[in-house]
MARRO-306736 format. One record per residue (C-alpha): residue in three letters; x, y, z; residue number from 1. Coordinates in nm, 4 decimals, always signed. Layout:
! residues N
ATOM   loza         xx         yy         zz   zavo
ATOM    Ala          X          Y          Z    NUM
...
//
This chain:
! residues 221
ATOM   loza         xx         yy         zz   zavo
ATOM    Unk   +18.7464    +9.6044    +0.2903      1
ATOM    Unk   +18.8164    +9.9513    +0.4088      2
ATOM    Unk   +18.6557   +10.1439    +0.1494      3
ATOM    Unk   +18.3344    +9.9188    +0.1922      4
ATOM    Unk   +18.3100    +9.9589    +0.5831      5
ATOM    Unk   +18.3912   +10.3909    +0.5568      6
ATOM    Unk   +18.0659   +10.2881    +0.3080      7
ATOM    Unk   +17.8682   +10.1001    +0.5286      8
ATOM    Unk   +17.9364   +10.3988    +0.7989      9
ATOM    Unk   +17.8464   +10.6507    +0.5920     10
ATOM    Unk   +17.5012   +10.4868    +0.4692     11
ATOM    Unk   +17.4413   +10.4058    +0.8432     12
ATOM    Unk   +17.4929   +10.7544    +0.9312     13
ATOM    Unk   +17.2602   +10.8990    +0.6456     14
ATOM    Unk   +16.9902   +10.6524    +0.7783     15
ATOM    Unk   +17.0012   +10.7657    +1.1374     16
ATOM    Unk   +17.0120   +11.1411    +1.0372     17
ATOM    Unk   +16.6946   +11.0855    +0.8159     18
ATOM    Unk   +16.5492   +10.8575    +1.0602     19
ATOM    Unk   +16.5585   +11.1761    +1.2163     20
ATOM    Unk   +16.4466   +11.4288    +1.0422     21
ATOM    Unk   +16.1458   +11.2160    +0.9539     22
ATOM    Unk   +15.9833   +11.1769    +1.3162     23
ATOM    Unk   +15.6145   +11.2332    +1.3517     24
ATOM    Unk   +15.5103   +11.2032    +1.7479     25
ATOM    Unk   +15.6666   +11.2107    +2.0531     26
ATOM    Unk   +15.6629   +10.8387    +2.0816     27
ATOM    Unk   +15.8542   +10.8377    +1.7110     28
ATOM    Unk   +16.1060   +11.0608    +1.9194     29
ATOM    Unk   +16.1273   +10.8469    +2.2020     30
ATOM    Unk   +16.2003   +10.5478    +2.0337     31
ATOM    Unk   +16.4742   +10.6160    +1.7929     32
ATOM    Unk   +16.6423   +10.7788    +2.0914     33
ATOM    Unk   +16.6189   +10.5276    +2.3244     34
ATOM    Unk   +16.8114   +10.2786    +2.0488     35
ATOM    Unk   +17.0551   +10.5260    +1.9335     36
ATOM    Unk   +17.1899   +10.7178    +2.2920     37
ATOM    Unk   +17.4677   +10.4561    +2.3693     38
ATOM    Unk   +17.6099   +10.5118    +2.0428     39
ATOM    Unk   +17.4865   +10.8675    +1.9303     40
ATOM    Unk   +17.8745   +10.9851    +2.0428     41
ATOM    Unk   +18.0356   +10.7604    +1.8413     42
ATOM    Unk   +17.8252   +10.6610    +1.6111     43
ATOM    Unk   +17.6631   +11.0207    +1.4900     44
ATOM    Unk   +17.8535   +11.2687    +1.6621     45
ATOM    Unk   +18.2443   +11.1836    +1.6203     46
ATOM    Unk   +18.2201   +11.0084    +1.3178     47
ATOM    Unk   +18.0386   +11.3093    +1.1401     48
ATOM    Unk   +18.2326   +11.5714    +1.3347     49
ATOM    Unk   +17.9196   +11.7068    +1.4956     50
ATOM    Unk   +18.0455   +12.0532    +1.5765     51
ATOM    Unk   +17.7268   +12.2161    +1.5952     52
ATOM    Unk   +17.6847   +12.1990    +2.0024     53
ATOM    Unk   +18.0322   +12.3597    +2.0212     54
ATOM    Unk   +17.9197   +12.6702    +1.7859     55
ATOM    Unk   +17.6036   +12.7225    +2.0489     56
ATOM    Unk   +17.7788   +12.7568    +2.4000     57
ATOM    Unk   +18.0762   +12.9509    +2.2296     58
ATOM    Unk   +17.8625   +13.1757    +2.1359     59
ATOM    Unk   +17.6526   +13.1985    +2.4322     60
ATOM    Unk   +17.9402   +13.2512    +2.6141     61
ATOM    Unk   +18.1170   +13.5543    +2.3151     62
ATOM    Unk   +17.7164   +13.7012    +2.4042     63
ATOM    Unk   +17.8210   +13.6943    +2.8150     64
ATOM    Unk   +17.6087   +13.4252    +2.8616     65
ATOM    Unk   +17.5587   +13.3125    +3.2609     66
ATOM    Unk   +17.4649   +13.0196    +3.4820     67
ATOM    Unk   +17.2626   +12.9025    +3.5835     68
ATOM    Unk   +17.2068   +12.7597    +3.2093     69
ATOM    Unk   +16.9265   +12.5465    +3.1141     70
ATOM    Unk   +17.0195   +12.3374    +2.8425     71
ATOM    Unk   +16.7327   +12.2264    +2.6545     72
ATOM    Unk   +16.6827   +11.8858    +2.4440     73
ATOM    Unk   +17.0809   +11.8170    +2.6005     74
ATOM    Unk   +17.0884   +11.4613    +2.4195     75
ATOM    Unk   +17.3812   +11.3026    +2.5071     76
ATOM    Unk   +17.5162   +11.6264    +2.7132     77
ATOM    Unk   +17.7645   +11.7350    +2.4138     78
ATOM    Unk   +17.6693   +12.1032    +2.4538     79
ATOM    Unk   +17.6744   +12.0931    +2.8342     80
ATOM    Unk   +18.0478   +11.9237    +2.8167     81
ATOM    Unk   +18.1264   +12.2629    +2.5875     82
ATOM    Unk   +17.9799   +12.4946    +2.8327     83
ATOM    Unk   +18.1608   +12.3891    +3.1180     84
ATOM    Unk   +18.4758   +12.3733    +2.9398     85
ATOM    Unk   +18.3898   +12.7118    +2.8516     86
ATOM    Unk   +18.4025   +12.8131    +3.2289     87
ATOM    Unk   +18.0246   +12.8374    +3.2563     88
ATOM    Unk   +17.7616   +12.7021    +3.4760     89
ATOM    Unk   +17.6249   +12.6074    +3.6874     90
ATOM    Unk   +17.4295   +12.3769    +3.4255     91
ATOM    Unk   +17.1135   +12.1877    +3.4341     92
ATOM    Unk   +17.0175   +11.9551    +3.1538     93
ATOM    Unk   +16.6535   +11.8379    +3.0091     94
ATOM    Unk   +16.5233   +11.6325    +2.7000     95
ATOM    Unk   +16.2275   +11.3962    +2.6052     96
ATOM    Unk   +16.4502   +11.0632    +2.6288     97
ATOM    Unk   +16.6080   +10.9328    +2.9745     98
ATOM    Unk   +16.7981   +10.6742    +2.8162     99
ATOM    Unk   +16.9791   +11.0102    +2.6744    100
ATOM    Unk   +17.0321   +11.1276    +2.9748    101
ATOM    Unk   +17.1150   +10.8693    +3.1162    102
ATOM    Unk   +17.4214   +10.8666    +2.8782    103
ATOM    Unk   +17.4842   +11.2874    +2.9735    104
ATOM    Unk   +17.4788   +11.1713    +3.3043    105
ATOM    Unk   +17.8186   +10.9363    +3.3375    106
ATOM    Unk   +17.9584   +11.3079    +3.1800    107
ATOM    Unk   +17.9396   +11.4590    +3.4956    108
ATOM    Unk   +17.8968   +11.7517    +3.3808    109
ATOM    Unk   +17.5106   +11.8389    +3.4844    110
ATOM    Unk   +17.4404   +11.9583    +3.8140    111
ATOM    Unk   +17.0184   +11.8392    +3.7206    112
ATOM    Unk   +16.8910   +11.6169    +3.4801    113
ATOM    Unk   +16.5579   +11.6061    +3.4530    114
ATOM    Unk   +16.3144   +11.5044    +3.1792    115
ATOM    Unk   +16.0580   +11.7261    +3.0012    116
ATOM    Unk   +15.8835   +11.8136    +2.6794    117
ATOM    Unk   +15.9349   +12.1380    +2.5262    118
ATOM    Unk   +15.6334   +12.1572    +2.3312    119
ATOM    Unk   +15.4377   +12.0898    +2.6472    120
ATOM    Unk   +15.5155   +12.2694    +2.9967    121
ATOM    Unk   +15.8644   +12.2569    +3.1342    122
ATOM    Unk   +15.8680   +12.1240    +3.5031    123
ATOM    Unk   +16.0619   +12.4532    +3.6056    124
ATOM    Unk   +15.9204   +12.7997    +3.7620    125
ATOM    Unk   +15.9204   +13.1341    +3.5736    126
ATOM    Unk   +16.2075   +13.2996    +3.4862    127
ATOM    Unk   +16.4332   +12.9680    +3.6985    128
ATOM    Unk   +16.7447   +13.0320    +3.4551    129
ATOM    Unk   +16.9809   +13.2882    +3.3467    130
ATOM    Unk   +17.0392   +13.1415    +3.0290    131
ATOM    Unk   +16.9358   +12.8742    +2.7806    132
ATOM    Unk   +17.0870   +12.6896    +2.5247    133
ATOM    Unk   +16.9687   +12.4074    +2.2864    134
ATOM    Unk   +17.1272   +12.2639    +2.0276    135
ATOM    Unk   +17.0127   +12.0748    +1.7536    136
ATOM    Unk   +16.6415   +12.0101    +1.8685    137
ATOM    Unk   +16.4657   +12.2830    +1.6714    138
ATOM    Unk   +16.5094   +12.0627    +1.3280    139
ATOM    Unk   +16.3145   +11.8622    +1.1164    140
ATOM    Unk   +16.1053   +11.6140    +1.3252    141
ATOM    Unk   +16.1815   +11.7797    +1.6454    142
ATOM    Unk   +16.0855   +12.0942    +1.7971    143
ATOM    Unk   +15.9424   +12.3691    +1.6070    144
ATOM    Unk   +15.8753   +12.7976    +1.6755    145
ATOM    Unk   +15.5794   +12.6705    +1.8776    146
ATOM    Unk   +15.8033   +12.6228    +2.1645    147
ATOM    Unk   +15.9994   +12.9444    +2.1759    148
ATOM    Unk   +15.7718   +13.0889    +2.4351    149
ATOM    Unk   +15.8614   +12.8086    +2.6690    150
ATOM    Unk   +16.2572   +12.9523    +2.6195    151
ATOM    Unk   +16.1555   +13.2780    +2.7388    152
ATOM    Unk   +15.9450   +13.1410    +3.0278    153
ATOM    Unk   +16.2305   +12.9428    +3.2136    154
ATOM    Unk   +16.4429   +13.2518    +3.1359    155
ATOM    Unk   +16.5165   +13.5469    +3.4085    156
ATOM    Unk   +16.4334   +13.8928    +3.2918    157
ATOM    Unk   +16.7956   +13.9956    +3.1279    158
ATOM    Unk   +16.8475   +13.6395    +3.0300    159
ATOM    Unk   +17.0384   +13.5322    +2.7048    160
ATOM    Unk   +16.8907   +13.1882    +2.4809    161
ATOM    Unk   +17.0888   +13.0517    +2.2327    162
ATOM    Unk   +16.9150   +12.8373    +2.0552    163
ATOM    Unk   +17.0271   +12.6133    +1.6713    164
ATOM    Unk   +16.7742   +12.6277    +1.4293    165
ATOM    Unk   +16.7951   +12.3966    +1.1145    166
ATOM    Unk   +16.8620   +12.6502    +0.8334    167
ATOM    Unk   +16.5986   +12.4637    +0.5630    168
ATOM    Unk   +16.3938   +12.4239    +0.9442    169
ATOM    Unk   +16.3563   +12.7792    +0.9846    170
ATOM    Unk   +16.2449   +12.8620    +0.6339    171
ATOM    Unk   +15.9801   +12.5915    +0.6343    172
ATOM    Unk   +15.8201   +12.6393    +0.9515    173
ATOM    Unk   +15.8166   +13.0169    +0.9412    174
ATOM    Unk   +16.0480   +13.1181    +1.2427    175
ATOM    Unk   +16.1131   +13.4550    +1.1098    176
ATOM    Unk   +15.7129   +13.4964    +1.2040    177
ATOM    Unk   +15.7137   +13.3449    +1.5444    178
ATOM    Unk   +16.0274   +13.5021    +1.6641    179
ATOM    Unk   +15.9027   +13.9071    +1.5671    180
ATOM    Unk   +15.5906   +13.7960    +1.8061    181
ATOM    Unk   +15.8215   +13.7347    +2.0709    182
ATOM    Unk   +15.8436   +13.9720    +2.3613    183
ATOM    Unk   +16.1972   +14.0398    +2.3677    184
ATOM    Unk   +16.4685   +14.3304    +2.4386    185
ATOM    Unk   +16.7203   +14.1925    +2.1645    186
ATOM    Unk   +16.7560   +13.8973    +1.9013    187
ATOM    Unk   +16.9669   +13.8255    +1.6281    188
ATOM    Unk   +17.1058   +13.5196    +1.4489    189
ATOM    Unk   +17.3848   +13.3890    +1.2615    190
ATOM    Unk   +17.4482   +13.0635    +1.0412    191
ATOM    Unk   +17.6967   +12.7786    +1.1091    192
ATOM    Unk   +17.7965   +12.4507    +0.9627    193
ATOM    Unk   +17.6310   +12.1941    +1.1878    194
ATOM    Unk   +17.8878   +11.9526    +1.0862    195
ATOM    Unk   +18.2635   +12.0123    +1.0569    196
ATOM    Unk   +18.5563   +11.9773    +0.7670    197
ATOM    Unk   +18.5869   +11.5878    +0.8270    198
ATOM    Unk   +18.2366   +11.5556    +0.7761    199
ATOM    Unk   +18.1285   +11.3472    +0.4892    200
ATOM    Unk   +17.8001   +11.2195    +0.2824    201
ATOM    Unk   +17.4660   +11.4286    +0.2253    202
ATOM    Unk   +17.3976   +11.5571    +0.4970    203
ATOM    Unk   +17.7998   +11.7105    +0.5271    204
ATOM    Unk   +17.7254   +12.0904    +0.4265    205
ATOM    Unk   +17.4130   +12.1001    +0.6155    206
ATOM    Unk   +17.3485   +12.4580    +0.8049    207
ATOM    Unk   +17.1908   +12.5933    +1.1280    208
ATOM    Unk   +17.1126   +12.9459    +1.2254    209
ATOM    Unk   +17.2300   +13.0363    +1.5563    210
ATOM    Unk   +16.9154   +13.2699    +1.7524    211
ATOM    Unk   +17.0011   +13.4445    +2.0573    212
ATOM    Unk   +16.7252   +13.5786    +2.2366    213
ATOM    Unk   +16.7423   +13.8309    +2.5514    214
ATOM    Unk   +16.4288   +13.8314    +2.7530    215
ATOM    Unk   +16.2873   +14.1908    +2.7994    216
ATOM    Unk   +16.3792   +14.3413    +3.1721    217
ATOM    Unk   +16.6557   +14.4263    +3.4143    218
ATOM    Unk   +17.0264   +14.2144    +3.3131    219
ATOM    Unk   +17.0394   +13.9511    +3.5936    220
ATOM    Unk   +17.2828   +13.9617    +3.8577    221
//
């Protein structure tokens, strides 16, 4: 009995991660999240030790990342928890599905929660945020380099992003491209596991890279 639930967890898992990666249209987006965001905690992120929105505000904050902090595509709030516990903040919180942030909400951890699309326009002014992070929505089926210039819109001059790119993501949608067109002072990137050791099944060894962005003019205050 054991061995076939771990199974049957495992095979769930692998079907919600390529359920996933294989969304077409916002609506495809919508859907899938509004049936997995009471269980996306337990369900995706504990039981396939999702450390991947850890990696992001840790190294926001090793970059001197400040608040406020936009966190883009915040899901379930995992990498807003991990920036506060970081000492940073305030932070604000946005994504395509309420019912996931309706979940982020009960976290307390948000001081705004609002919803938006980041392929579209973000309802925020220019330059509204000192930082930005996002984790784990520029993958497959999600968000692609098309909505980098958003980032650096919502961002002050000085500002930091740090922003998780699927590794296979980046190579097939040409980021390397998109991001040289980008008007900014510094950028770099290194790659992560997205999962951690107690991860198991296909998608277990699966990498991101980790882009930092810092939006040309004077540091912010």
């Amino acid at each position: 009995m054991p061995e076939r639930w771990f199974a049957g967890r495992l095979a769930g898992m692998a079907q919600d991660l390529d359920a996933a990666y294989g969304l077409e249209t916002p609506d495809d987006n919508l859907r899938l999240y509004r049936d997995w965001a009471e269980t996306y905690d337990t369900s995706f992120a504990r039981d396939m030790d999702y450390v991947l929105p850890l990696r992001v505000a840790e190294l926001f904050r090793a970059l001197g990342g400040t608040g406020p902090v936009l966190d883009m595509g915040a899901g379930t709030g995992l990498c807003g928890e991990a920036l506060v516990a970081l000492g940073l903040g305030p932070v604000e919180a946005t994504d395509l599905s309420q019912e996931m942030l309706d979940v982020s909400a009960r976290k307390g951890v948000y001081a705004r929660l609002f919803t938006g699309n980041l392929v579209e326009r973000l309802p925020v002014e220019n330059g509204a945020y000192s930082g930005v992070t996002c984790s784990g929505t520029f993958t497959h089926g999600h968000v692609g380099p098309e909505a980098l210039p958003e980032v650096l819109r919502v961002l002050a001059p000085g500002g930091l992003a740090v922003i998780s790119v699927n590794a296979e993501h980046w190579h097939a949608k040409g980021y390397a491209l998109a991001v040289d067109a980008l008007e900014v002072s510094e950028m770099g990137w290194r790659e992560v596991r997205i999962y951690g050791q107690d991860s198991q099944g296909g998608h277990a060894g699966d990498m991101s890279r980790l882009l930092w962005l810092r939006k040309r003019g004077s540091q912010v205050a």
